[in-house]
C-alpha positions, 0 to 999 in steps of 0.5 A: 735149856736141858743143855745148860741145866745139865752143866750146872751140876758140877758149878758152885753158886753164892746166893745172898739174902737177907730175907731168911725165908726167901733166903731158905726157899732159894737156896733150896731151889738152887740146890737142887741145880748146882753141886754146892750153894754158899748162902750169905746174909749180908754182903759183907759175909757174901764177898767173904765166901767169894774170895774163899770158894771162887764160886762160879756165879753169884746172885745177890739181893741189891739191898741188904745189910753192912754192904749192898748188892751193887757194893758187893759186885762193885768189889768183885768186879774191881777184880773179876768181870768173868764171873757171872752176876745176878741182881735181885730186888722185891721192887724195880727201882730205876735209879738203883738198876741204871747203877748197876748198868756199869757192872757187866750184870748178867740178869736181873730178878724182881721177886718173888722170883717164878721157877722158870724164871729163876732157872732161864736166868741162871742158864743164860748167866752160866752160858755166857761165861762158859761160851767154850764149853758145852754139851753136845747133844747125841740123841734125846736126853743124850748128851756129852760133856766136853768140859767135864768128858762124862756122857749122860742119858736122861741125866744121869752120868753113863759109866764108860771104860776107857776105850769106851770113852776114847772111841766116842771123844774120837767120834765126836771129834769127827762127827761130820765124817766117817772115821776109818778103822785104821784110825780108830787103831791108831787112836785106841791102841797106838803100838799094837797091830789093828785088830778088827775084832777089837774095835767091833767089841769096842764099838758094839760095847758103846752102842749099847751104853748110848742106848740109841743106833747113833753109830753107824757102820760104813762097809769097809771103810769105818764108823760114824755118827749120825749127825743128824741128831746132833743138829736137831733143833730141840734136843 
């Protein structure tokens, strides 16, 4: 789950509602999750926001004012069945969901909707139209982001220089072997001669922005990471 939540901070998300109190208590739970939230009253004003900022997921009450929900994914979906969708009612009506069975709908939300509720939704929705990205879990509260190439500890974003970072993608990249020292010259610095000094720099440099021994040096051949907490199960 922390995996995932961390990949909602640079995706955008439309909400629409026509409740103005669910609508201000959502959108304000949902701010804290993504980096920008359209909000729409109706559907007719949410399709606008769609075709204008191409958000990466859009949640929508299924009764709402001048257009409905299942009319609103009806229009999106005639051109898009990539975009995620979630559905969400004050009521399960049979009819209504067996109407949205056809529209590829990502999840469904019967209000008031609980906070883990909400959230666990929402991660299974961005995870199935983002099956090729990912983050990769280094430790605890340690993970890279392949999609956006940033390193985050305990969920903040961790500076690195640049051969900081093409050291850690180069280890990444071959996490399940040992990367020797000519390739890390080879890869970090192209047209100069190896320089083993340089690369203990670059190496001692990283280990301490990760925070964790993850790194581990091999005697005479190179550097690798520790795979096992890679695998983890629970990081």
């Amino acid at each position: 789950m922390v995996q995932n939540m961390l990949l909602l901070k640079d995706k955008n998300v439309l909400y629409a509602e026509d409740d103005n109190i669910t609508r201000r208590e959502t959108s304000d739970i949902l701010g804290m999750l993504f980096d920008k939230v359209y909000v729409a009253s109706d559907g007719e004003e949410a399709y606008r926001l769609y075709e204008d900022e191409r958000p990466d997921l859009v949640i929508t009450d299924i009764k709402m004012p001048k257009k409905d929900g299942l009319g609103l994914v009806r229009q999106i979906r005639k051109e898009s069945y990539a975009i995620p969708i979630i559905l969400m009612t004050s009521f399960v009506e049979q009819e209504m969901l067996l109407n949205a069975a056809n529209l590829s709908i990502d999840g469904y939300l019967v209000k008031p909707v609980e906070l883990e509720k909400l959230t666990f939704t929402i991660c299974k929705a961005i995870q199935r139209a983002n099956k090729e990205l990912g983050l990769i879990a280094l430790g605890k509260q340690l993970y890279y982001n392949s999609a956006t190439q940033e390193l985050y500890r305990n969920g903040s974003v961790v500076a690195l220089g640049g051969k900081e970072h093409e050291l850690l993608q180069l280890l990444i990249k071959n996490r399940h072997r040992t990367v020797t020292k000519e390739e890390i010259g080879a890869g970090l610095w192209p047209l100069d001669p190896i320089c083993e000094s340089a690369i203990k720099n670059i190496v001692l440099r990283l280990r301490k922005k990760l925070g964790i021994e993850i790194i581990i040096s091999v005697r005479g051949v190179g550097y690798r990471l520790d795979i096992r907490n890679l695998s983890r199960p629970g990081i």
